[in-house]
LUMDO-126480 format. One record per atom (N, C-alpha, C): x, y, z. Coordinates in steps of 0.05 Angstrom, whole numbers, padded with zeros to 5 digits, always signed. Example, Ala and Ser with C-alpha at 12.3 -4.5 7.8 and 13.67 -1.06 7.14 Angstrom:
2
+00264-00114+00156;+00246-00090+00156;+00264-00066+00156;+00257-00045+00142;+00273-00021+00143;+00258+00001+00157;
! end
This chain:
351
+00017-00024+00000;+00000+00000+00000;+00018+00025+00000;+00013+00045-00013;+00029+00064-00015;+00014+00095-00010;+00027+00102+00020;+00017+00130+00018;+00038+00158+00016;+00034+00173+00035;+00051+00196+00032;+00058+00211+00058;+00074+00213+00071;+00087+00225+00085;+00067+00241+00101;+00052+00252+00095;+00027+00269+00114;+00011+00252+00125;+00005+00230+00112;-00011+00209+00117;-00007+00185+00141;+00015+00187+00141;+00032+00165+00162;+00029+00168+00188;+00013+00189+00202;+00004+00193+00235;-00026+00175+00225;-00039+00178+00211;-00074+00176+00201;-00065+00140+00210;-00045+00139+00177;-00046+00106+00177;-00040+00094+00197;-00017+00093+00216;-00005+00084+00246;-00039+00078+00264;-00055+00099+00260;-00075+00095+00276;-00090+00067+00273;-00082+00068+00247;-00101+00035+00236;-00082+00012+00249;-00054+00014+00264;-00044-00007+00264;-00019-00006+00253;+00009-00028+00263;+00024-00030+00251;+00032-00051+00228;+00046-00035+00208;+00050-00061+00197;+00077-00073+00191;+00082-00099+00180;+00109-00113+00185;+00123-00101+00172;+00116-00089+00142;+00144-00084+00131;+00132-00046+00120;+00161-00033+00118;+00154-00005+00113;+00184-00002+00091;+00171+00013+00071;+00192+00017+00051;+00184+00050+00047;+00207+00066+00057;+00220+00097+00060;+00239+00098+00042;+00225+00110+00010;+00249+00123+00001;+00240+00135-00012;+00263+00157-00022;+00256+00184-00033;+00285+00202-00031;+00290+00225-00038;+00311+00241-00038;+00305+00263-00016;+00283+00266+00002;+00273+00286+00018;+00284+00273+00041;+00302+00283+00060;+00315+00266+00083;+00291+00282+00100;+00287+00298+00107;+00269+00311+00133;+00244+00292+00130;+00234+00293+00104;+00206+00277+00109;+00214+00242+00111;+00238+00235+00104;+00245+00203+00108;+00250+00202+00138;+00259+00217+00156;+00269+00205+00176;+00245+00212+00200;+00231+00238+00191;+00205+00251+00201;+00179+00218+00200;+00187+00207+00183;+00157+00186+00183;+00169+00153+00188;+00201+00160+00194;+00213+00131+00211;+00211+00143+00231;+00217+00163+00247;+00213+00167+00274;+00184+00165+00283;+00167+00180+00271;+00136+00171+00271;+00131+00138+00280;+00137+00123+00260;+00132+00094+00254;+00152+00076+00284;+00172+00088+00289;+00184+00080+00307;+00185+00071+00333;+00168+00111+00343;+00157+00117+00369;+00130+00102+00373;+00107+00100+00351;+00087+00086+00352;+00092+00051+00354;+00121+00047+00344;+00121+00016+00345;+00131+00015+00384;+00149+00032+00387;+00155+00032+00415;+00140+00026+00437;+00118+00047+00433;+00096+00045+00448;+00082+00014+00445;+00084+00000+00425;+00073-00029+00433;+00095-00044+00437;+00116-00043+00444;+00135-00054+00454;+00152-00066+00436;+00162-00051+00415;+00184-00056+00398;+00205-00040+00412;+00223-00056+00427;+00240-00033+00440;+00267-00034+00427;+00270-00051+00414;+00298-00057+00404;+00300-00047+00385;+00328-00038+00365;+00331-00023+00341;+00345-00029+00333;+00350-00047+00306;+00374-00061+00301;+00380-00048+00269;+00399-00045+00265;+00408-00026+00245;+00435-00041+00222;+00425-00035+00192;+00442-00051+00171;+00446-00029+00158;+00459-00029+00157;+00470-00008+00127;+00489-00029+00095;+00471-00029+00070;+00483-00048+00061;+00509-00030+00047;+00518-00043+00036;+00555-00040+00023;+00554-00056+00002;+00583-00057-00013;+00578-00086-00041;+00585-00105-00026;+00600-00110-00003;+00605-00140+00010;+00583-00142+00031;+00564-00133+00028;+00539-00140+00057;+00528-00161+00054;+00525-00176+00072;+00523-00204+00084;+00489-00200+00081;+00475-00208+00062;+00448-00213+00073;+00441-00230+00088;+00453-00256+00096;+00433-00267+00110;+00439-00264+00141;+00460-00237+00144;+00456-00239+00169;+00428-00215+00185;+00419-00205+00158;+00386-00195+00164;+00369-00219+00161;+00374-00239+00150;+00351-00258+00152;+00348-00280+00175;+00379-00279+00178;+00389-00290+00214;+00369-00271+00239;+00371-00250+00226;+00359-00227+00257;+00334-00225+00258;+00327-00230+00232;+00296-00230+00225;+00281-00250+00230;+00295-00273+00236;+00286-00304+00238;+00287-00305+00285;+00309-00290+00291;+00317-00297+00318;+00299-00278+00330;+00305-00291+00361;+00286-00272+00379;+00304-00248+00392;+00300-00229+00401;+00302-00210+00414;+00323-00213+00439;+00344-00205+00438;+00357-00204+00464;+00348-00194+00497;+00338-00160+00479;+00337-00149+00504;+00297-00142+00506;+00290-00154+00490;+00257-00155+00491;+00247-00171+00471;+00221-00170+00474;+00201-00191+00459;+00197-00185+00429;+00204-00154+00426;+00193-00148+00401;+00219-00128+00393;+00221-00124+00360;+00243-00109+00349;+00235-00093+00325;+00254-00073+00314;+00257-00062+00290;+00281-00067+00272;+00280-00078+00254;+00305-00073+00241;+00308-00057+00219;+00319-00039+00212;+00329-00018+00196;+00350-00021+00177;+00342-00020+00153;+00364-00036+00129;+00361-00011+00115;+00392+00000+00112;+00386+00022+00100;+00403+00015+00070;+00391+00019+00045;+00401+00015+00027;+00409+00036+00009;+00409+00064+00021;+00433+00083+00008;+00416+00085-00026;+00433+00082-00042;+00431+00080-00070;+00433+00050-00074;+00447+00031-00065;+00442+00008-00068;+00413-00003-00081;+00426-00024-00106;+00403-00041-00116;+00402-00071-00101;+00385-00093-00093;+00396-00111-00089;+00403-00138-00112;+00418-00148-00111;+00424-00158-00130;+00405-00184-00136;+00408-00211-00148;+00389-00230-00152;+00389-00245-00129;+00406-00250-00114;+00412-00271-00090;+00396-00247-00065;+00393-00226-00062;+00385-00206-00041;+00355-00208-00052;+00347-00203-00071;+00329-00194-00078;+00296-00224-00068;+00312-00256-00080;+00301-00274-00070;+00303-00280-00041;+00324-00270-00019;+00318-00267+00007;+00304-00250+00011;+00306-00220+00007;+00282-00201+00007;+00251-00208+00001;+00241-00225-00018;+00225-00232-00022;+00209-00267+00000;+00233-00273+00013;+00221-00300+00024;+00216-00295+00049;+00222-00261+00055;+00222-00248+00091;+00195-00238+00085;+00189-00228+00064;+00160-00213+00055;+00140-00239+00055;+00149-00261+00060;+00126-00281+00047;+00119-00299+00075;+00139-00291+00090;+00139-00293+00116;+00140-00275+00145;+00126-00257+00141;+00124-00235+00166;+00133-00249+00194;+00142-00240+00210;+00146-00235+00236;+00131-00225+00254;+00110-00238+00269;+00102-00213+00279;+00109-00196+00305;+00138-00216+00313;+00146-00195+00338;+00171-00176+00323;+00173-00166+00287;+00186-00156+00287;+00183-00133+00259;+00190-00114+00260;+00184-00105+00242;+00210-00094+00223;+00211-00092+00195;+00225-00101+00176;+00226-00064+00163;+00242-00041+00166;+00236-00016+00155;+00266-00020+00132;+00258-00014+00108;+00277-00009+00083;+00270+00021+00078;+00300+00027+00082;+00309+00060+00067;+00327+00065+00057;+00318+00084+00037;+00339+00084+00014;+00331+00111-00010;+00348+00124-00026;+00346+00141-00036;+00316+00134-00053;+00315+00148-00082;+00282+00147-00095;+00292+00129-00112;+00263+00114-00107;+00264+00083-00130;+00251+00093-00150;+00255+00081-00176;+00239+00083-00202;+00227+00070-00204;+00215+00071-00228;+00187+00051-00237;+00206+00020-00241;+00227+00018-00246;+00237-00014-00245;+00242-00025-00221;+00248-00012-00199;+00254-00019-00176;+00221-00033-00169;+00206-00011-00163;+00174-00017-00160;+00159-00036-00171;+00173-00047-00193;+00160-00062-00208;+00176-00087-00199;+00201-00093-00188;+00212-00116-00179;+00195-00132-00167;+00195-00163-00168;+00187-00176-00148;+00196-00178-00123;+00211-00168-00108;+00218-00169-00080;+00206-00136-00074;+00212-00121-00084;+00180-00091-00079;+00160-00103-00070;+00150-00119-00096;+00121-00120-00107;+00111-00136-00076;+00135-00159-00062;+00129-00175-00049;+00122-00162-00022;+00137-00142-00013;+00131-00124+00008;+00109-00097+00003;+00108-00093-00016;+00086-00077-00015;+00054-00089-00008;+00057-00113-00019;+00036-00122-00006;+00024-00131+00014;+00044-00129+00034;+00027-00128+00074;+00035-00104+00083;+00060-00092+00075;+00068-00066+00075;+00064-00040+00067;+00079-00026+00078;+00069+00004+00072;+00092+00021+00054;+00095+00028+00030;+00103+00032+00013;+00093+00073+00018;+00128+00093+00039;+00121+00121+00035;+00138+00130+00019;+00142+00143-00007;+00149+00166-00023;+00158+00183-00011;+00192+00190-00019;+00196+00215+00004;+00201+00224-00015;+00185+00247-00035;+00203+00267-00060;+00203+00291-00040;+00212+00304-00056;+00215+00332-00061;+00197+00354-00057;+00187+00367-00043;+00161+00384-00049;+00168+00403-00059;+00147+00412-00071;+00152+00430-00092;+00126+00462-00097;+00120+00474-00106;+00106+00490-00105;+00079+00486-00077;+00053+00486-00088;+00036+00484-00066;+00035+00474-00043;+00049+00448-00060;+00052+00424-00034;+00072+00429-00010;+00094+00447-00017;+00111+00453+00001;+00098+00473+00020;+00076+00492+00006;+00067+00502+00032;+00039+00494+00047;+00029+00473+00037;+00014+00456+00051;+00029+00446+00069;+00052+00436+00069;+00064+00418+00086;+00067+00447+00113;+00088+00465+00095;+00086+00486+00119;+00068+00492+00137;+00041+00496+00120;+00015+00502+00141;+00011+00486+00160;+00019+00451+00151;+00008+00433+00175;+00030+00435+00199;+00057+00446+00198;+00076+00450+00212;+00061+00466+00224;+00057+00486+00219;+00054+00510+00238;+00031+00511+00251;+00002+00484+00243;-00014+00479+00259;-00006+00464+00276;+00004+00453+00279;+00027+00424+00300;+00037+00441+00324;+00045+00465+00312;+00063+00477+00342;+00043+00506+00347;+00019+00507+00336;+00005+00531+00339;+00018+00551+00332;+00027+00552+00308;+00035+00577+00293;+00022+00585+00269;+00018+00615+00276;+00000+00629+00249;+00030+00650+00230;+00027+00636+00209;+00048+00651+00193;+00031+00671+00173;+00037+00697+00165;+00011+00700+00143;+00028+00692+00119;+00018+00692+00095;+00030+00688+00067;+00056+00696+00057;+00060+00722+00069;+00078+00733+00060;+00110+00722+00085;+00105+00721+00104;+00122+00713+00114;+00124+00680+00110;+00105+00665+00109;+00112+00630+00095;+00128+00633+00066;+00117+00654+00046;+00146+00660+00030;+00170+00667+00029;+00168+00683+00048;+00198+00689+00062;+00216+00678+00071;+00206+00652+00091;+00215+00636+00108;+00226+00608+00077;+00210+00608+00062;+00212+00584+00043;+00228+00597+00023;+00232+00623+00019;+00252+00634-00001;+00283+00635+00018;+00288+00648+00045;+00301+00645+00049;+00322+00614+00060;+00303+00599+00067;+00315+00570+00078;+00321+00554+00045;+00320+00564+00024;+00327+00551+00000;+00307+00529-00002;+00279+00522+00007;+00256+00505+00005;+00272+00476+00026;+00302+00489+00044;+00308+00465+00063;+00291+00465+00080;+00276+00439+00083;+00258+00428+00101;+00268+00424+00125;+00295+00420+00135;+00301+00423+00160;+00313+00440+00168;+00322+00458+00156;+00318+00494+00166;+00291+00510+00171;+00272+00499+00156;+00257+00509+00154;+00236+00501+00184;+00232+00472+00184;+00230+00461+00214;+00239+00481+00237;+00266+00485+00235;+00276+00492+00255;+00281+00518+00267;+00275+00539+00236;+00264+00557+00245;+00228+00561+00259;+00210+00553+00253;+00183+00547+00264;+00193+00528+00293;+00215+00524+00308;+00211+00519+00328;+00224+00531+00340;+00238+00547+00336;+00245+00577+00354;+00228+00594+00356;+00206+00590+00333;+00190+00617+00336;+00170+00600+00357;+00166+00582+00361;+00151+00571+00376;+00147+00568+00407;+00170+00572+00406;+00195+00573+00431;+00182+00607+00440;+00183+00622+00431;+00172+00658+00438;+00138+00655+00448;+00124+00633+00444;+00098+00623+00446;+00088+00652+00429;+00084+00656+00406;+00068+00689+00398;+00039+00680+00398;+00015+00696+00405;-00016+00701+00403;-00021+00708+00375;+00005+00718+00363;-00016+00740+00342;-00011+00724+00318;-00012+00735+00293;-00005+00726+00265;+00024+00739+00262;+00044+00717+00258;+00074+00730+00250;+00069+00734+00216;+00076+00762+00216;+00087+00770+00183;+00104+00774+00188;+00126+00782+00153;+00141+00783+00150;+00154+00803+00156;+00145+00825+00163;+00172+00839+00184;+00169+00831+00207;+00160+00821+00219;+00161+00803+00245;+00184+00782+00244;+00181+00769+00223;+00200+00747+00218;+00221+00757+00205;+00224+00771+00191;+00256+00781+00171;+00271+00782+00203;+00274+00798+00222;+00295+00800+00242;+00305+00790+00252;+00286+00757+00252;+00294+00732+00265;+00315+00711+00245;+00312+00719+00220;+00329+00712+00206;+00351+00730+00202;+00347+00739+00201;+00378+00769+00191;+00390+00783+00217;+00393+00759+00243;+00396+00771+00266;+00389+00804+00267;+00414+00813+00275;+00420+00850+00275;+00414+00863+00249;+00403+00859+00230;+00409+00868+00206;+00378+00880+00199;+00359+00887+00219;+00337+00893+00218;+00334+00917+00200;+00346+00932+00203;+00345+00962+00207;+00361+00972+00176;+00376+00953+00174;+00381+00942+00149;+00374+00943+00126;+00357+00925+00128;+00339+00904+00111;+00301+00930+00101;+00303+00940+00123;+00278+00962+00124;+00286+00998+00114;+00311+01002+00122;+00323+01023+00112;+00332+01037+00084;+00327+00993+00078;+00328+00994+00041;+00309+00998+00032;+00291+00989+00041;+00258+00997+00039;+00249+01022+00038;+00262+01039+00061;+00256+01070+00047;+00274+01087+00036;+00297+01071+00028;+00312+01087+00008;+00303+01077-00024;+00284+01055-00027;+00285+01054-00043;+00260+01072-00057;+00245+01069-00039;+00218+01091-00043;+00231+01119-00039;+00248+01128-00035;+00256+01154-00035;+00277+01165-00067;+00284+01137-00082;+00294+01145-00103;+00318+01151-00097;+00337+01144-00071;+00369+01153-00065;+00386+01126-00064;+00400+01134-00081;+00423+01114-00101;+00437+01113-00081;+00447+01145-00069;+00468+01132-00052;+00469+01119-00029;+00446+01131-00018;+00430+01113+00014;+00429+01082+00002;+00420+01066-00021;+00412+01043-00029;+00444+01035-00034;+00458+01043-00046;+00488+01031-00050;+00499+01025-00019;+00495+01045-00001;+00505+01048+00030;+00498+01017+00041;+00473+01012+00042;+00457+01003+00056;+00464+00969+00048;+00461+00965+00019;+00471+00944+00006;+00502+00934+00008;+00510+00955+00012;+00552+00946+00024;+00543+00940+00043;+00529+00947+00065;+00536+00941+00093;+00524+00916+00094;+00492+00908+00082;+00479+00877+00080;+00511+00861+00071;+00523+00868+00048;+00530+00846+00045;+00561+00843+00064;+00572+00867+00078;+00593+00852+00094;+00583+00840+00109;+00556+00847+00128;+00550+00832+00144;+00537+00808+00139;+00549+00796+00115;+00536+00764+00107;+00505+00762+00105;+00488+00789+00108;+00454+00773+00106;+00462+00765+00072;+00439+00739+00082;+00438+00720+00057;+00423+00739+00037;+00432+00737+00014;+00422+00758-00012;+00386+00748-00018;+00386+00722-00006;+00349+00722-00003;+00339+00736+00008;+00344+00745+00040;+00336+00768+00042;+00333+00792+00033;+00352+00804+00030;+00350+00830-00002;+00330+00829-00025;+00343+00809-00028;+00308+00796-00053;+00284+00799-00048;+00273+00784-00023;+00246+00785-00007;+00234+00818-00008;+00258+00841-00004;+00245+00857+00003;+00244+00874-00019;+00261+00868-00038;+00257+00883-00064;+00235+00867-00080;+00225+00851-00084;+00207+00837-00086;+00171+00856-00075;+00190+00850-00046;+00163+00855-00035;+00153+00895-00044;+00177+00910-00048;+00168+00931-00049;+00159+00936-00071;+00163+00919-00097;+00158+00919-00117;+00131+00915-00127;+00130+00890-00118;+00102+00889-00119;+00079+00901-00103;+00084+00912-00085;+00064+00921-00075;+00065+00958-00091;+00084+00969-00099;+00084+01000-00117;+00073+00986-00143;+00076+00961-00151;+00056+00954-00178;+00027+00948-00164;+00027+00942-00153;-00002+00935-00142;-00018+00965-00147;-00002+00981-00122;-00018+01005-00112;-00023+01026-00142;+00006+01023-00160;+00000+01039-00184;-00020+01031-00200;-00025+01005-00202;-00055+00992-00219;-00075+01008-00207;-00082+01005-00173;-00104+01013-00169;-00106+01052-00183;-00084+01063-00178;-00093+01088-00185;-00096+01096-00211;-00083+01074-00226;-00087+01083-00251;-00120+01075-00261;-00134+01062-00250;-00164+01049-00256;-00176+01070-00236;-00161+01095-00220;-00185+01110-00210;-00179+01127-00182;-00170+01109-00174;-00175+01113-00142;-00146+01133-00140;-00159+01134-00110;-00140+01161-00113;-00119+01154-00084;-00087+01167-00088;-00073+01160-00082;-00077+01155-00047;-00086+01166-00032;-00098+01164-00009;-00114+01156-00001;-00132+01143-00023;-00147+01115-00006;-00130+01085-00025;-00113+01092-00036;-00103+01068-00050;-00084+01063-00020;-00080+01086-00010;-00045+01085+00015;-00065+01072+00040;-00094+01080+00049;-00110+01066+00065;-00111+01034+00066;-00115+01030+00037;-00128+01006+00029;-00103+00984+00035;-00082+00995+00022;-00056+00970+00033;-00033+00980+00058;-00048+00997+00074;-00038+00991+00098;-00020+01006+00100;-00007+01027+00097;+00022+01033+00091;+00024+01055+00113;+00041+01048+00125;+00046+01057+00149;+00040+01086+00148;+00039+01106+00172;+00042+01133+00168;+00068+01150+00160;+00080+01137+00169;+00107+01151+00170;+00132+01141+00132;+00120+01127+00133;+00119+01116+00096;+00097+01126+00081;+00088+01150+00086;+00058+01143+00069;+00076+01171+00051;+00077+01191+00055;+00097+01215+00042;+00123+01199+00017;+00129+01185+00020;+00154+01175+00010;+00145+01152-00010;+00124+01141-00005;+00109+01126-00025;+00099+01133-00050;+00081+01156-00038;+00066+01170-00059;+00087+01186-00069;+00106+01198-00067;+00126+01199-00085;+00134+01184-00094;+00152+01154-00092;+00148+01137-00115;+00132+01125-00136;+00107+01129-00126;+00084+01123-00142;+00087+01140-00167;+00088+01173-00159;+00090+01192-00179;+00123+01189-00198;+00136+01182-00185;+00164+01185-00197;+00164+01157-00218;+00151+01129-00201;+00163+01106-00214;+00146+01093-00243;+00143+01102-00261;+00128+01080-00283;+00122+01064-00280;+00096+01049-00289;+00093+01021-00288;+00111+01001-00311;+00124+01010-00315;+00137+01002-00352;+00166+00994-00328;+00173+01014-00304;+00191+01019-00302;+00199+00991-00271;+00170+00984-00266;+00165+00969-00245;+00166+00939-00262;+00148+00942-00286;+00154+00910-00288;+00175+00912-00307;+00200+00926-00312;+00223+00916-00313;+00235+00906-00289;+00231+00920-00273;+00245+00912-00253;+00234+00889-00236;+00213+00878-00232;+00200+00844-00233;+00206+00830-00245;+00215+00833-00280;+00231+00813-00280;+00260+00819-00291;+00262+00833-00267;+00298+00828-00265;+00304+00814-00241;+00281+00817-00226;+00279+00794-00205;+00280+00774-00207;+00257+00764-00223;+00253+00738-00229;+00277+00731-00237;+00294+00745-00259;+00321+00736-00270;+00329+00726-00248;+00343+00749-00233;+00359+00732-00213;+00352+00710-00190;+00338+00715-00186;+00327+00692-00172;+00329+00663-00192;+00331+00658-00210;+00336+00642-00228;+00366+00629-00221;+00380+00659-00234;+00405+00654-00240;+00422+00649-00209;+00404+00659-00187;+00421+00652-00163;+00417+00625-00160;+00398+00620-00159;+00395+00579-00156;+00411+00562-00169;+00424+00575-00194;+00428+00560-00202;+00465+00566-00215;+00462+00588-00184;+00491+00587-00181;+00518+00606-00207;+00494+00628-00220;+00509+00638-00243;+00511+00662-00241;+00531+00677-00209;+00527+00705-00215;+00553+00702-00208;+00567+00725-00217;+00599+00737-00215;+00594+00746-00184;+00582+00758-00175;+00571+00770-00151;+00536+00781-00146;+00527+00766-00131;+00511+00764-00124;+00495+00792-00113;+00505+00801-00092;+00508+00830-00084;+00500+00853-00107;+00521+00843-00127;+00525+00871-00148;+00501+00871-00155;+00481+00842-00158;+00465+00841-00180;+00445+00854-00168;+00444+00851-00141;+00410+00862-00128;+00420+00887-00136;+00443+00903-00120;+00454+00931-00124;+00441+00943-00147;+00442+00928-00169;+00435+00937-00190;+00411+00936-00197;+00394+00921-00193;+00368+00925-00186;+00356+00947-00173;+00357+00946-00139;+00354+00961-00125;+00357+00998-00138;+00374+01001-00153;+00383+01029-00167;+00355+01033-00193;+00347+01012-00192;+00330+01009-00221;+00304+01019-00204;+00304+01028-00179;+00275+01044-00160;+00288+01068-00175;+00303+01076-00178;+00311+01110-00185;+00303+01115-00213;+00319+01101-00227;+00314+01095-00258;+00322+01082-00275;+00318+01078-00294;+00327+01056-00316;+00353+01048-00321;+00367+01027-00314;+00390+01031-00313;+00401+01021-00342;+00422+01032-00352;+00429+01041-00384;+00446+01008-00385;+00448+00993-00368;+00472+00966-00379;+00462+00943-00361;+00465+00922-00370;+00461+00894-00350;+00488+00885-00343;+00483+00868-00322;+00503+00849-00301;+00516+00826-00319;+00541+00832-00314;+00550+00800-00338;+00548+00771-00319;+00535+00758-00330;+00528+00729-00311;+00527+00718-00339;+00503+00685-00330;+00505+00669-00344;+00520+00650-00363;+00522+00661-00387;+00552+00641-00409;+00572+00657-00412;+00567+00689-00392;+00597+00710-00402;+00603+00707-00368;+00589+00684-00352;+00603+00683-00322;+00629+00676-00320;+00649+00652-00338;+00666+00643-00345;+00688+00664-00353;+00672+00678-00369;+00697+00698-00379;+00702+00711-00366;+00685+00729-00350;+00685+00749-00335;+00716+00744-00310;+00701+00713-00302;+00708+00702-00285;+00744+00702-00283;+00752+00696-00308;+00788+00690-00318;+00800+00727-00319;+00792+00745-00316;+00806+00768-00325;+00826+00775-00305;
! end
């Protein structure tokens, strides 16, 4: 039977079963739903934990030896065969299959191992454990699903993230699931009542660098190159991660495209500054960028974002820094040259 990683508290409720096959390339959610499976086997008295890691000289039958014997230090066991990238070969694969055709029931049988393909799955020693067994998928999450998963995190420890800060938190942890964990349990640790947004949360990531990170924010709505160059040397000696910088050029971005739509369909600049919230003491410095910045001049600069954000994932900037810098200057005005990255990264790179 094969479910999914969210599912594995639901299924445990129905019962355990003899054999469990964990693989996937997602280590937080593989070891997240053996510890699950573990603690629930504990509690009925699997107290033992016996552990294989295979190699090219691994002895199978000394899992079929452990699998066959009783318990030293109790009645009931786990054994844990971890198979890495390992395939098993024809002689493993017909022991694998004669332990599946024979359950244990004082013991239970967990295989893990990186992501199987459709040949693996289709093996007869799979095929043979999938069927009293539980067969979980650990991929990758990826768009929605990654913040579904987040939402159920943050219902687990009673945390309210709003949207904009669950992007934040998932742009800056690089979509790592156990950074990402681990930040939601420090914040959990503060016990908060209210809804954390994202300036709530930027400070907790960017330690000291608050003031920073927000400073750019109204230099950039103020149209000053040299306050934004200032501000950007100091982010980057002090190592904040360039996702942060992003997040907020991002975020200022879109929200001066947002607010410019509404006024251009009507409304007027003072109930558009009502409507999204904008602080008092930003409300002067806004509405001057509103007036100063084009919309022509905004979604250039969205996707110069998007560019980089691209090109940083994937690891293709001469400097990273320069590139937001250069962005960031693009609140003032159009800037007359681009950033050499990409296929001229190489060249750049040798001078």
């Amino acid at each position: 039977m094969r479910i999914y990683p969210n599912q594995v508290a639901s299924n445990l409720k129905q019962g355990l079963a003899p054999f469990y096959l964990l693989f996937g390339e997602e280590a937080f959610l593989l070891n997240h739903a053996a510890t699950q499976i573990k603690s629930t086997a504990k509690a009925q008295g699997f107290d033992e934990v016996i552990r294989f890691a295979v190699s090219p000289q691994f002895d199978w039958q000394e899992v079929a030896q452990e699998y066959a014997s009783l318990s030293l230090f109790s009645n009931r066991k786990i054994i844990e065969l971890e198979l890495a990238d390992s395939k098993p070969n024809a002689a493993a694969s017909k022991l694998l299959q004669s332990l599946a055709q024979n359950p244990n029931p004082d013991c239970i049988l967990m295989l893990k191992g990186e992501k199987v393909g459709s040949d693996i799955q289709r093996g007869a020693w799979f095929k043979a454990f999938d069927k009293d067994g539980v067969f979980i998928p650990c991929y990758a999450l990826q768009g929605n699903q990654l913040f579904t998963w987040l939402e159920q995190q943050c219902q687990q420890l009673g945390l309210q993230l709003t949207p904009d800060a669950k992007s934040l938190l998932v742009e800056y942890n690089q979509d790592n699931l156990f950074a990402i964990a681990q930040e939601l349990e420090k914040l959990a640790l503060l016990n908060p009542t209210d809804s954390i947004s994202a300036e709530v949360l930027a400070p907790t990531l960017v330690n000291q660098s608050r003031l920073d990170v927000f400073d750019l924010s109204d230099a950039l709505l103020k149209g000053d190159s040299e306050q934004i160059s200032k501000v950007v040397l100091k982010l980057k000696q002090e190592n904040v991660e360039p996702t942060i910088i992003l997040w907020a050029l991002v975020r200022e971005c879109e929200n001066l495209e947002a607010m410019s739509r509404a006024v251009s369909l009507g409304e007027s600049i003072s109930s558009v500054l009502q409507q999204f919230k904008v602080w008092k003491n930003k409300q002067a410095i806004t509405e001057r960028a509103l007036r100063r910045i084009e919309s022509t001049q905004l979604s250039a600069i969205m996707a110069a974002l998007a560019e980089f954000d691209l090109a940083y994932k994937q690891h293709l900037h001469i400097d990273a820094y320069q590139h937001l810098l250069h962005i960031a200057l693009m609140f003032v005005g159009p800037m007359p040259f681009a950033l050499p990255y990409n296929n001229k990264v190489e060249q750049y790179a040798n001078l």
